[in-house]
C-alpha positions, 0 to 999 in steps of 0.5 A: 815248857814255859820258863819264869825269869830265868838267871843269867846274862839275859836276866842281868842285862835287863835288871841293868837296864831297868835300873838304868832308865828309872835311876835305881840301884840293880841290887834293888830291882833285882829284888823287886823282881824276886819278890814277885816270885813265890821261892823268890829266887830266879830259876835256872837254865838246869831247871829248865834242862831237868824238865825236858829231860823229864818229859822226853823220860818214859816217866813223862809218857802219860802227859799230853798237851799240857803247859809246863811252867817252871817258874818258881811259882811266879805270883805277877809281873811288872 
């Protein structure tokens, strides 16, 4: 499973400190960070917790060796 920028503490702590070393706003960094985001918004640790319980279900039993990203559709990073 591989996670976009996934909402929380972690997150936080990293818009703070980008926002700290270039002098901006975090509220703007923030954004900057979402609008790299197709659905412009952070996906959540219960998304992440959704697609395991999904792929350890007998629904996910016909899916081998692929890569699952849950992401929002993430178009690029800075």
């Amino acid at each position: 499973i591989c996670p976009g920028s996934v909402k929380g503490e972690r997150m936080n702590r990293v818009i703070n400190a980008k926002a700290k070393l270039i002098n901006k706003n975090p509220k703007n960094i923030k954004k900057e960070f979402e609008s790299m985001v197709s659905l412009k918004t952070f996906v959540s640790k219960e998304n992440i917790a959704t697609m395991a319980l999904f792929l350890l279900s007998k629904d996910s039993e016909n899916i081998s060796g692929q890569i699952m990203t849950v992401d929002g559709n993430t178009e690029r990073m800075n």
